[in-house]
FIKOLMI-747706 format. One record per atom (N, C-alpha, C, O): x, y, z. Coordinates in pm, whole numbers, plus 50000, padded with zeros to 5 digits. Layout:
XYZ ...
This chain:
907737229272603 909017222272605 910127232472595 909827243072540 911367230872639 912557238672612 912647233572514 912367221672503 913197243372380 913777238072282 914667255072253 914937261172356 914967260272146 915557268572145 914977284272165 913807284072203 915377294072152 915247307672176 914107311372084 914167303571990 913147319372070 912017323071934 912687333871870 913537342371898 911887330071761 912727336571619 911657350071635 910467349271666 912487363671602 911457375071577 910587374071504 910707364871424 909557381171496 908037376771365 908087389371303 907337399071311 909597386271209 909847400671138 909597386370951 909357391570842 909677376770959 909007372570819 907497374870773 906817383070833 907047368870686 905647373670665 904477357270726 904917347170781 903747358670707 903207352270834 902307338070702 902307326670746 901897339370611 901957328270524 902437318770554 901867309070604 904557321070507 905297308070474 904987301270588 904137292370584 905837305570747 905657303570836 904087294670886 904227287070981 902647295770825 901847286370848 901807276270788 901317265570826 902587280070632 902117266770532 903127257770618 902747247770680 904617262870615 905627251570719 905117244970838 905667235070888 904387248870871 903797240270996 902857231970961 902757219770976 902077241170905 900897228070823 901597214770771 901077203970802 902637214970701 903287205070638 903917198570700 903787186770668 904857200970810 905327199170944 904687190970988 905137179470985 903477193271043 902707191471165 901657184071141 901237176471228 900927185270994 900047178970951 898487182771000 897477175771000 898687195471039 897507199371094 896877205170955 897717208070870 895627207070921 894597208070824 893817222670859 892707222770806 894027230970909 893377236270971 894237249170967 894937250871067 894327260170853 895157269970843 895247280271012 896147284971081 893497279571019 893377287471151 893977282371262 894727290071322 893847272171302 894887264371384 896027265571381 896527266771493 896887265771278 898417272171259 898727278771290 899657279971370 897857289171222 897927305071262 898327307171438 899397309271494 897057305571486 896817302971669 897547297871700 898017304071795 898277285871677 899997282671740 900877289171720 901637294171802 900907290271587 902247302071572 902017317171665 902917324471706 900737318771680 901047334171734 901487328971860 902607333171890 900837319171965 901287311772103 902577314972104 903087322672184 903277307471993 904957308272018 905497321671933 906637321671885 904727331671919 905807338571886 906227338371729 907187344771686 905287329071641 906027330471525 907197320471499 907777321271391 907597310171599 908867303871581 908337292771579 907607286271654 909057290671431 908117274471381 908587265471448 907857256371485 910617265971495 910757255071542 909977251271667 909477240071676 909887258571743 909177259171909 908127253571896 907887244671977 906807257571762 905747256271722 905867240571715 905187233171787 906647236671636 906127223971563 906827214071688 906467202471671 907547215271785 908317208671874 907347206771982 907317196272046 906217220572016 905347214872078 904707208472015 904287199072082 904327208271904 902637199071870 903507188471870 903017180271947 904567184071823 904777169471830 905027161571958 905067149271966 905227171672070 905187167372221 903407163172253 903027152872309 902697172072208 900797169772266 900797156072199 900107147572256 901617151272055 901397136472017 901287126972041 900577117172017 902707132372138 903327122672206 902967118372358 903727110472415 902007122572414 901047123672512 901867132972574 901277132272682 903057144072602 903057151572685 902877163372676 903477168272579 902267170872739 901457183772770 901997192572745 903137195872778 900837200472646 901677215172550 901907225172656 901017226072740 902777231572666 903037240372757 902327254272736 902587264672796 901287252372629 900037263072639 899297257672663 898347265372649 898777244572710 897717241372785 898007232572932 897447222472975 898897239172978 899387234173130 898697227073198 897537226673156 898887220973288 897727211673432 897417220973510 897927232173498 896697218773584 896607228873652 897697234473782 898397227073852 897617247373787 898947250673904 898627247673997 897427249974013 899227242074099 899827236874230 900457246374320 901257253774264 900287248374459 901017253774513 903017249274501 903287237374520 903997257274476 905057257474500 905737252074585 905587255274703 906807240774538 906947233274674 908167231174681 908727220274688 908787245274680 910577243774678 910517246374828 909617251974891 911807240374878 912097242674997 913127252674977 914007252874890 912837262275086 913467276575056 914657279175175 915717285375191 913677269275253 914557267975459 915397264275460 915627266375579 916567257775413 917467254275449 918917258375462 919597264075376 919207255175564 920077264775683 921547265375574 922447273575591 921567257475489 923047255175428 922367255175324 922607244475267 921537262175256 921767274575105 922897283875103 923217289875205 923397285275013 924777291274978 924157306174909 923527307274803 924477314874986 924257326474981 925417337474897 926597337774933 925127342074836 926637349374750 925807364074713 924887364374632 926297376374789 925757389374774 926677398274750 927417401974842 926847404574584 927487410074558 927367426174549 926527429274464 927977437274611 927237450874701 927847454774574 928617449074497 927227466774576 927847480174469 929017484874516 929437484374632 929617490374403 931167490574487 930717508074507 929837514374448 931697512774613 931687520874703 932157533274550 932597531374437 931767544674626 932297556574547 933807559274551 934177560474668 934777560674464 935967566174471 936507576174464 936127582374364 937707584474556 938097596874472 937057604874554 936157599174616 937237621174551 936927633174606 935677631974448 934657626074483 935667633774387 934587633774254 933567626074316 932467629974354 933997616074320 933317601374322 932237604974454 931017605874443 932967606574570 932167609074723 931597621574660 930647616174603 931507631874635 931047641974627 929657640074552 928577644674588 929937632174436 929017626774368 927507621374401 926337623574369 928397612074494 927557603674603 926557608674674 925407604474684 927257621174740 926537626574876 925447634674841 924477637474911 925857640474647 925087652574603 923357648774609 922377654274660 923637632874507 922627623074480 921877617874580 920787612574558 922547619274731 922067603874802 920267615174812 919207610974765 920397627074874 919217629074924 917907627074783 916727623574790 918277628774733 917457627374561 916677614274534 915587610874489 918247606674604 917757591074597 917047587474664 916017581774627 917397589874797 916867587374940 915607591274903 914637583774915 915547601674861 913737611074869 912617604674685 911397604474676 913437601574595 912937590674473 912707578974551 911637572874540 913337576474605 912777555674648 911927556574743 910997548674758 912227569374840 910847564474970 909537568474863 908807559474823 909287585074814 908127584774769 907637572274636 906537571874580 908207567874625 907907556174505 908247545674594 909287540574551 907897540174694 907847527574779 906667534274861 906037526874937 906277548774852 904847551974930 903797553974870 902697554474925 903987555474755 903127559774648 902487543274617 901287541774595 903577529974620 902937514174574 902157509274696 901117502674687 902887513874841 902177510774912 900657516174954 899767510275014 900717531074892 899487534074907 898587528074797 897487523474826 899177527974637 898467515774560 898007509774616 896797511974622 898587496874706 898287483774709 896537482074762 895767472974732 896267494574851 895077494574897 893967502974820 892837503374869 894137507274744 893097511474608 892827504474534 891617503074515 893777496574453 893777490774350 894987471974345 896027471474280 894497460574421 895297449674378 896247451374316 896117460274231 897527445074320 898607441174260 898157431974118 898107419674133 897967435274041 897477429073884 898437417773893 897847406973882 899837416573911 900287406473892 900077393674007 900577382474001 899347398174093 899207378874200 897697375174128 896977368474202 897207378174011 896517369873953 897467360773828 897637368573734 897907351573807 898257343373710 897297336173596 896807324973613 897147342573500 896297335973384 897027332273272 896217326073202 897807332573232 898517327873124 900707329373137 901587336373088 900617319973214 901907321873290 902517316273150 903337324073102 902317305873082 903247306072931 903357320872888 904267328272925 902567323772825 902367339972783 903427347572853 904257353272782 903507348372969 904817358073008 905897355673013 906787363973028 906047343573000 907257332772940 907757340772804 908687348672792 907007336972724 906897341872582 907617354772528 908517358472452 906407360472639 906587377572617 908037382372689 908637392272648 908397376072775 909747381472819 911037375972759 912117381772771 910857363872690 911487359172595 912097367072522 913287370272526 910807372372413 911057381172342 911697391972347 912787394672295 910657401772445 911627413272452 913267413872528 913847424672542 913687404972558 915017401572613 915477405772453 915687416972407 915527394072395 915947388472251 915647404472168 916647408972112 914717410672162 914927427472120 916037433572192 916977439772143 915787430872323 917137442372405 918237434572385 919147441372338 918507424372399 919617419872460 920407409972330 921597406972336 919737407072246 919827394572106 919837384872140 919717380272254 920027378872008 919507363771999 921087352172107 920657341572150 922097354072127 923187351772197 922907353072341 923187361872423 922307342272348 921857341772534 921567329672567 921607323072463 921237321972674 921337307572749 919977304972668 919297314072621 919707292372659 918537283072582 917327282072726 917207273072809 916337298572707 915577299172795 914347284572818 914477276172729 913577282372891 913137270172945 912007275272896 911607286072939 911407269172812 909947270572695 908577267672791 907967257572758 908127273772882 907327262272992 907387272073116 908127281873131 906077265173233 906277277273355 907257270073440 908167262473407 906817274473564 908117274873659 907787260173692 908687251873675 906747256573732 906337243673791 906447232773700 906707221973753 906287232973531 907157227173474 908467221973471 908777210373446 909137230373496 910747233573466 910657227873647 911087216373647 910447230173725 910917221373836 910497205773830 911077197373899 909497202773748 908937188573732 910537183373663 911377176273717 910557188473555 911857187573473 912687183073490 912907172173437 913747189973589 914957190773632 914697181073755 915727174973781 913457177373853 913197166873960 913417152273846 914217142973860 912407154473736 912547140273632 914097136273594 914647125573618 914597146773536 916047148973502 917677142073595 918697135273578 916857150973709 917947150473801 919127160273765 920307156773771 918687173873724 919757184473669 919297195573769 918277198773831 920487199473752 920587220773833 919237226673713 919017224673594 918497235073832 917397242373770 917557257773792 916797263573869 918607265073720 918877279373725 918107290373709 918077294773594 917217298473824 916207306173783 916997319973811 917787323273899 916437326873696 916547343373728 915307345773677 914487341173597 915637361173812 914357369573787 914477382473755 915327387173830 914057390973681 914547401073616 914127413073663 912917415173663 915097423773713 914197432373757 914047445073644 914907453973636 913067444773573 913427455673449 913387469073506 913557477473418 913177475373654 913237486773682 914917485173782 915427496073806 915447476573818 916707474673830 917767484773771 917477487673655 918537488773801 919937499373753 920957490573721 921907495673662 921017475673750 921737467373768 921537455273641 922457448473596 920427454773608 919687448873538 920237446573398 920517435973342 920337460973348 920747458573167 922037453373186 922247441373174 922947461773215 924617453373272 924387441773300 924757434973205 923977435773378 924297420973386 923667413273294 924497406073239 922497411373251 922297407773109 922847410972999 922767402172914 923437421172966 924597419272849 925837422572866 926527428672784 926027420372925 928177416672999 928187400273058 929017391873020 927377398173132 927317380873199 926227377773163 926567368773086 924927378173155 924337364373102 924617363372963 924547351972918 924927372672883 925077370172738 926767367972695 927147370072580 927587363972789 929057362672786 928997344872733 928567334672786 929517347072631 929577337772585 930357322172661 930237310972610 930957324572761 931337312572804 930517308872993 930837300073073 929257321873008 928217318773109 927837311173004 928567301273011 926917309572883 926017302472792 926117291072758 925207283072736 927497289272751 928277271872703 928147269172909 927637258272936 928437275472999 928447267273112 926407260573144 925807249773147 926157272673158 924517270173188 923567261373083 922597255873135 923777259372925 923587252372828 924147236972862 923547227272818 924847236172910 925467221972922 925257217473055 925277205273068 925027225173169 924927218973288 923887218873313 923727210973406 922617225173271 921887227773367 920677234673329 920777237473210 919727238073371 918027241973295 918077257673322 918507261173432 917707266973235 917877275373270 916347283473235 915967285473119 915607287273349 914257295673345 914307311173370 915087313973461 913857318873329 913937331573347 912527335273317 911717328273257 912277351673386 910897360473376 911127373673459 911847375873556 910347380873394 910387393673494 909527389773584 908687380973566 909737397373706 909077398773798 907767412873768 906657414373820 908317419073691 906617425873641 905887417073564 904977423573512 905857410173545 904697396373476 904307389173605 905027386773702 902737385573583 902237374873708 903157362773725 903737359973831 903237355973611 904537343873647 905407347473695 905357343173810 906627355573675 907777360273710 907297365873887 907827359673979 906777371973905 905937378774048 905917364174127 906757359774206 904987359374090 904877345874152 906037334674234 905867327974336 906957335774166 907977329674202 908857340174287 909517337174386 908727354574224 909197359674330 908997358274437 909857353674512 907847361474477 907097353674628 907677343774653 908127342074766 907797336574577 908027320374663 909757322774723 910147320274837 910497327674623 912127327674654 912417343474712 913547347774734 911627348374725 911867361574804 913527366974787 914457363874862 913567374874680 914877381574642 915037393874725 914107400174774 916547397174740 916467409174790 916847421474715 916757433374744 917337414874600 918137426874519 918267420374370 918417408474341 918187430474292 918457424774152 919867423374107 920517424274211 920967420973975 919997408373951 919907397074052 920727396474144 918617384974036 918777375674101 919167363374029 919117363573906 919567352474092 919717341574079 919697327774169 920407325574267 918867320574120 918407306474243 918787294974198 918057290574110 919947286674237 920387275274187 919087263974285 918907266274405 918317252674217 917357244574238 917687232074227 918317229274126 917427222874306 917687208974259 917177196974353 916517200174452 917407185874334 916457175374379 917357172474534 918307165474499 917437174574665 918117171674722 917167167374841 916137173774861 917547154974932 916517149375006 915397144174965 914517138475030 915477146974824 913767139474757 913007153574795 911827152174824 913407163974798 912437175974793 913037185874688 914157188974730 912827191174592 913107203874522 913377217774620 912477223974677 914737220774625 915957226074720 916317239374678 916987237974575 916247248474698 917527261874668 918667257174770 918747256474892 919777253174624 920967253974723 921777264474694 922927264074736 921267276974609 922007282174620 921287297774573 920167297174523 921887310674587 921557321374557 922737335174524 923727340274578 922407335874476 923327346974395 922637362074335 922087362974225 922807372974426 922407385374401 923077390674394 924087388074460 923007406074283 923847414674280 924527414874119 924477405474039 925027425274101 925777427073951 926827413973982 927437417274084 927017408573963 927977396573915 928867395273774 928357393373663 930327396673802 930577394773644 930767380773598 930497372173682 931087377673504 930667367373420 932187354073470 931997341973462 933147358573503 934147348773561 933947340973683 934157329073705 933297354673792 932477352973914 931717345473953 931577338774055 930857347973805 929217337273799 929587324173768 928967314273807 930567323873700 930857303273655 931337298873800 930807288773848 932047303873854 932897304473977 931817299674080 931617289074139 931327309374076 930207302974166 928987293974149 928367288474240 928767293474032 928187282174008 928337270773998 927417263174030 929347266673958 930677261173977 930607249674089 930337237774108 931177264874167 930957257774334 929717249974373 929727237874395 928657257674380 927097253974384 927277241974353 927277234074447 927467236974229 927027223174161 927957212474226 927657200774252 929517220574256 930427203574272 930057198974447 930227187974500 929407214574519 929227210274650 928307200874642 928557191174714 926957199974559 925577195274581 926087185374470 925277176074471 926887183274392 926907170674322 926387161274381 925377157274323 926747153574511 926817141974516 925697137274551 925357125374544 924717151374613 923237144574628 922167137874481 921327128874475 922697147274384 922187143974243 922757128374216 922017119474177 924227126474243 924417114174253 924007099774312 923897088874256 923787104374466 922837096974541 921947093774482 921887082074443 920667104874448 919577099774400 919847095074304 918827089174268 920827093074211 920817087874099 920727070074129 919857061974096 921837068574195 921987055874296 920617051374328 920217040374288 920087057074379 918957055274462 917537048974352 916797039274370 917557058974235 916527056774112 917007043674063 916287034474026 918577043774066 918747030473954 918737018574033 919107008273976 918287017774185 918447007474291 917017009274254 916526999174204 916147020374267 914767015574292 914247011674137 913027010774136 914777009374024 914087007373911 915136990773891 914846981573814 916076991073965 916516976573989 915606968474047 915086959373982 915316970874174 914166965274215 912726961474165 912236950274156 912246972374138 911166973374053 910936965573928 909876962073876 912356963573887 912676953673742 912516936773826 911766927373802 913286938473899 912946924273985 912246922274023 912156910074034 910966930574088 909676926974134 909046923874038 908326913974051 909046929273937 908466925073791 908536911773690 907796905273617 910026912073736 910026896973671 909606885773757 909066875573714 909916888473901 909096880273965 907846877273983 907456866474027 907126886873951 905626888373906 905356880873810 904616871073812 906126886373697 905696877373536 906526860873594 905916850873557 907386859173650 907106846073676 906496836573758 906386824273750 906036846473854 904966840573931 903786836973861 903326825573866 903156848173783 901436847973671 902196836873600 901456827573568 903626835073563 903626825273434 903506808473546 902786798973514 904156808673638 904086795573719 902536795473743 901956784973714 901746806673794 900366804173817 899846801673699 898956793373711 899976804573608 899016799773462 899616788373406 899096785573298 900466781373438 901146771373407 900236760473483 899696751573418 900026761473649 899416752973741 898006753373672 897586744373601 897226766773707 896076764873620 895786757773494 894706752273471 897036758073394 896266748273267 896626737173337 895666729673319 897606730173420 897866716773431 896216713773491 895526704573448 895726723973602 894396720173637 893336716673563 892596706873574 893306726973473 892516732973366 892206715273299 891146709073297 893716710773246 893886699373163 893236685373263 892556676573211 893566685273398 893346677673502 891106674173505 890186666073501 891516687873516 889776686673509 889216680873391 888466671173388 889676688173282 889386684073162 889056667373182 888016660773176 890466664173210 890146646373156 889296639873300 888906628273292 889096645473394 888086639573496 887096640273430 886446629873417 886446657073342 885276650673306 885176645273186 883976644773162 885696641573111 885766633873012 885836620173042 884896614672986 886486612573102 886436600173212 884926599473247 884126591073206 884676609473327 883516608873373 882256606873280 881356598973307 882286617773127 881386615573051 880996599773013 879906593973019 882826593472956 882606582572928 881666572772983 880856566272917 881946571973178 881426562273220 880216563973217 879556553973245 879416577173182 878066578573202 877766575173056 876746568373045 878196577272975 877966566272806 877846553472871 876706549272888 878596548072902 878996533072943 878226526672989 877986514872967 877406538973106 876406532773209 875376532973126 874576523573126 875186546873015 873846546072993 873746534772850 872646529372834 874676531872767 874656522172684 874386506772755 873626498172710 874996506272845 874656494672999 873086494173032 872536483373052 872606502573037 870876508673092 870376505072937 869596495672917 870666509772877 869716509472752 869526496472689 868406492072661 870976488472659 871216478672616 870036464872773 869096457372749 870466466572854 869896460872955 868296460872947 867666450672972 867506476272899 866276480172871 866126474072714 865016468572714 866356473472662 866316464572481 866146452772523 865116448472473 866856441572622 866976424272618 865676426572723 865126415772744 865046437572794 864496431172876 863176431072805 862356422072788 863236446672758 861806446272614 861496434272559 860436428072550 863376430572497 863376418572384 862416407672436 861646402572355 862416403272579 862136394172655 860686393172672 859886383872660 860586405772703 859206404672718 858286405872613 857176400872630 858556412272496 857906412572353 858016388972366 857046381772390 859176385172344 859196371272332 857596366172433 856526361572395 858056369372553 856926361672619 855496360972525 854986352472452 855166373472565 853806382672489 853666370072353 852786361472357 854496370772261 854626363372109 854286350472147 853616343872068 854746343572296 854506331672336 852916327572328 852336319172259 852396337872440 851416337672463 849976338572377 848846334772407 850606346572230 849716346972147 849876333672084 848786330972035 850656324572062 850406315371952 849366310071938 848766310172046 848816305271863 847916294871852 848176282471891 849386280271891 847316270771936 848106257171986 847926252271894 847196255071799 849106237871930 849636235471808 848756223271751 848186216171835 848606220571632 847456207071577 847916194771621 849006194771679 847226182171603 847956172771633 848446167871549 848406174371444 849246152671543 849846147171401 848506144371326 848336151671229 847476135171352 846426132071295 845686144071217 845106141771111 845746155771268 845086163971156 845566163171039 846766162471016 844496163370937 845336160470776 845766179970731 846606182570644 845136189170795 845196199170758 846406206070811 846736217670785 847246194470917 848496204370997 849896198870920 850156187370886 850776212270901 852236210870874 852846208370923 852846215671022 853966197470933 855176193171051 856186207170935 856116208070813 857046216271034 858086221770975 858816219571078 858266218671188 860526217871059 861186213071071 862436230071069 862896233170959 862746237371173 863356250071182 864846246871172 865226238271252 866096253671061 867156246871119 867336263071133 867056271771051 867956264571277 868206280571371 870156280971259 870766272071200 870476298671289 871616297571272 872866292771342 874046292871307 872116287771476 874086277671535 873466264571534 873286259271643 873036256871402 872776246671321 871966237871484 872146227471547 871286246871489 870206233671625 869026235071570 868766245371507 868196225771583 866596221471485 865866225071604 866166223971722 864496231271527 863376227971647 862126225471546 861776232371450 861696216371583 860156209071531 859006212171569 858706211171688 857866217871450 856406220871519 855346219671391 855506219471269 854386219171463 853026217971395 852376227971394 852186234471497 851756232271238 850976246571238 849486241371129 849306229471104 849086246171106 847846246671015 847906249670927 848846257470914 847116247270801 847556251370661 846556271970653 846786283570619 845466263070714 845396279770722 845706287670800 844696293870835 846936292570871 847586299470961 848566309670890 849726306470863 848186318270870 849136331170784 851026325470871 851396321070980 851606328770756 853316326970772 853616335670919 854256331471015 853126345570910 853256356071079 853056350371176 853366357571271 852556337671220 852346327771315 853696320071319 854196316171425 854296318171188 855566308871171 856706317171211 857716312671267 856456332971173 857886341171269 857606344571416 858506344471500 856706346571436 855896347471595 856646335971671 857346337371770 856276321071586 856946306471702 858246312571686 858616318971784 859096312071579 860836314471619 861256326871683 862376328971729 860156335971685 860316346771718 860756346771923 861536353471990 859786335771956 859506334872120 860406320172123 859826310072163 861626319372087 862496305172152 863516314572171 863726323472088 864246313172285 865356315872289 866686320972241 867286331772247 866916308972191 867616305472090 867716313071933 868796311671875 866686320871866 866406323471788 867076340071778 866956346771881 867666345571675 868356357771688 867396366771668 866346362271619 867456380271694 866716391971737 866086395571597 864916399271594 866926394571469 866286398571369 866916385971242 868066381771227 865536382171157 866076369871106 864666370471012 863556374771041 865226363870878 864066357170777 864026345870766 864916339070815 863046340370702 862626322970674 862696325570550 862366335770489 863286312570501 863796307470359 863506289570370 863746281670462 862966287870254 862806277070172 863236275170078 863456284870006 863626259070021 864636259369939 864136250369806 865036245769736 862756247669768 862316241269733 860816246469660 859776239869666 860926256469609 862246265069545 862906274869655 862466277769766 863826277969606 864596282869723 863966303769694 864156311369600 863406305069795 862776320569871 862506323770008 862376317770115 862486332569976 862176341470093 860676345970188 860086356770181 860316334870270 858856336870275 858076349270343 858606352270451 857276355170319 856976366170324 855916364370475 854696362870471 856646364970582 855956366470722 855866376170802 855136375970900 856546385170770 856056399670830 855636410870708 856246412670603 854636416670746 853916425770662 854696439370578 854936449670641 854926438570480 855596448470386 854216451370265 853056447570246 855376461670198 854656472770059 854386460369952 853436462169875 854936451569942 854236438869871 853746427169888 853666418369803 853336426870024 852426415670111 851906427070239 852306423170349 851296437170244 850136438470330 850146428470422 850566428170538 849606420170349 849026409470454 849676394370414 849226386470331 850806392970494 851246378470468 850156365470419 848976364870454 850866355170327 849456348470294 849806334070416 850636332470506 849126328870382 848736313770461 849676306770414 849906309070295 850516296870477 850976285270457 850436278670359 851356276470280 849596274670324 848846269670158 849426277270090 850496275470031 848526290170095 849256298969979 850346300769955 850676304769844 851376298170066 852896298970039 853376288969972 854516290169925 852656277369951 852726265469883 853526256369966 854146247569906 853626256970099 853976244570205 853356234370180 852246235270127 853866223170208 853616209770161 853466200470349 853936204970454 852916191370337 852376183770487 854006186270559 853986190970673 855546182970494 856246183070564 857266189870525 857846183270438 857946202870552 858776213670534 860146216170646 860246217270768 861276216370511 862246222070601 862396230970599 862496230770477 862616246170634 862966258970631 864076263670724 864486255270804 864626275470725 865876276770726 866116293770765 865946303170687 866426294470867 866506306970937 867926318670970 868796318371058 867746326370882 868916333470852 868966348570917 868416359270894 869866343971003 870166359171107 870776370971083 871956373571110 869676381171010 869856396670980 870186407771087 870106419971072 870536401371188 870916407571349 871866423571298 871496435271313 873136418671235 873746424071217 873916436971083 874676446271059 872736430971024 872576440370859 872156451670907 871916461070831 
């Protein structure tokens, strides 16, 4: 993450872990330790990342993986600003010049023949990239030794970060690249980048990344923005929906110069930052409206569904009923027809009936419960179970019912229970030649 400049690791290295531990809540002294050295010793940086990995976004010591570079570098209206060495003055001055040039002339070719003959012995160490934070870090630092702590709020993170950034953002992404074998180099880092009113401009407008180009990171990007001269500078930004150099600035630059032109840079390309701004808050307008139209569509669709849901419901519930209905209909229908036919069967068993002349037969005399009589003749020795059997097979007679006599008034014992086994005989019940009895309908008990 960008957060501020790293503090030198001139304290002792203890406090600095216990503060993070406590900070950070990490448990794990060795773990502290290993972050703090990552950053340099600077707790704030330290503890600003771990609370970013918390927060699900990615420590800038454990990057995604790199991507090819995808600034557009082509375009015909990049603003170009090349500031030359100023010329020699004065008879001193030329004389000076002319003494040096062959010295120079003959230092830069053999040291531009001497790398080129490198290049084919021995790789360029820096187009391998393994720890592009790390040179972040490390050039951080030694700036902040040469140059102090009074300099722009460098971008904590690699390059492909810091362009994710400023694309998320929608801000100017200000890269320099440092040339530490540059003549040009120390001067403009401490006269203009460390001029206190470049720092308030680039701090407030805009992201500011830096690296040497002797580090693999710093190299890397060189490639991509191909400088011609130190110092450099690449104004970056979101234009067309592609990450843009709109602008470039080489050369010693002084510090009135550099706002000036940066200046410019930003109010020309303003309005594309604006556009897209337009453009994000139209497409997250939309997006808000597709959304609610969504959630009210799922809410109208889950609305229809329970009305269905409820619809069905009571079809089959309706439906259960009538199949109760039918089958209480079936069953009840299967009971009267049983009932019916158990009656016949009871018919068929009776015994026939005696005549009046037998001295041994009973006239009883039935009064049913919807007060209608029926009259018959039985035998004295004929168990009482013959006497519920006849009322049992008339019609008329209810489904479940006892015989009572009133003379003395009981309950005659005609179907078989735990204290008659075996119903007794009409004698034994103490029936007399002519009996009224009296039939009481337990249908309902």
């Amino acid at each position: 993450d960008r957060s501020t400049a790293l503090q030198p690791g001139q304290q002792s290295q203890t406090e600095p872990v216990l503060k993070k531990k406590d900070l950070t809540g990490i448990e794990s002294m060795d773990q502290c330790r290993h972050t703090l050295e990552q950053h340099n010793w600077n707790i704030e940086a330290a503890v600003q990342d771990r609370l970013n990995e918390q927060e699900g976004v990615p420590s800038v010591f454990n990057p995604p993986p790199s991507r090819p570079l995808q600034v557009n570098t082509a375009d015909h209206r990049i603003y170009s600003y090349v500031v030359s060495r100023p010329q020699p003055r004065g008879l001193l001055g030329w004389g000076y010049y002319l003494i040096m040039l062959p010295f120079r002339f003959t230092y830069y070719t053999i040291l531009d023949i001497f790398r080129f003959a490198l290049r084919f012995i021995r790789p360029d160490p820096r187009s391998r990239v393994t720890d592009p934070v790390g040179d972040i870090v490390s050039f951080m630092h030694s700036f902040e030794e040469k140059y102090g702590r009074a300099h722009p709020v460098f971008y904590q993170g690699t390059y492909s970060q810091a362009l994710n950034d400023a694309k998320r953002e929608l801000r100017f992404l200000l890269v320099y690249l440092h040339g530490d074998d540059h003549q040009d180099s120390d001067e403009f880092c401490r006269n203009t980048l460390c001029a206190p009113e470049v720092i308030s401009l680039i701090n407030t407008r805009m992201l500011f990344w830096a690296c040497s180009t002797n580090k693999p990171e710093g190299y890397r990007v060189s490639q991509a923005l191909r400088e011609n001269t130190y110092p450099f500078l690449a104004m970056i930004m979101l234009k067309d929906r592609r990450m843009t150099v709109v602008g470039r600035l080489e050369g010693l630059i002084q510090p009135d110069d550099l706002i000036n032109q940066l200046t410019f840079i930003m109010d020309a390309n303003q309005t594309y930052l604006v556009s897209e701004r337009l453009e994000r808050e139209e497409r997250n307008q939309t997006q808000v409206l597709r959304q609610q139209q969504d959630e009210a569509y799922l809410a109208s669709l889950r609305a229809d569904q329970e009305k269905e849901r409820k619809k069905r419901e009571e079809r089959e519930r309706k439906r259960r009923k009538e199949e109760e209905v039918q089958q209480q209909k079936l069953a009840e229908e299967r009971r009267r027809r049983n009932l019916q036919e158990e009656k016949e069967r009871k018919l068929e068993c009776l015994p026939p009936e005696p005549s009046p002349d037998d001295p041994e037969s009973v006239k009883i005399i039935f009064k049913l419960p919807n007060d209608s009589r029926v009259e018959r003749r039985f035998h004295f020795s004929q168990s009482l179970t013959v006497i519920h059997d006849f009322l049992f097979s008339l019609k008329e007679s209810p489904e479940k019912f006892q015989i009572e006599a009133n003379f003395p008034r009981r309950v005659l014992p005609c179907i078989p229970s735990e204290e008659w086994p075996n119903p007794p005989t009409l004698q034994e019940a103490g029936l007399s030649h002519t009996e009224v009895l009296f039939v009481q309908d337990l249908t309902d008990e």
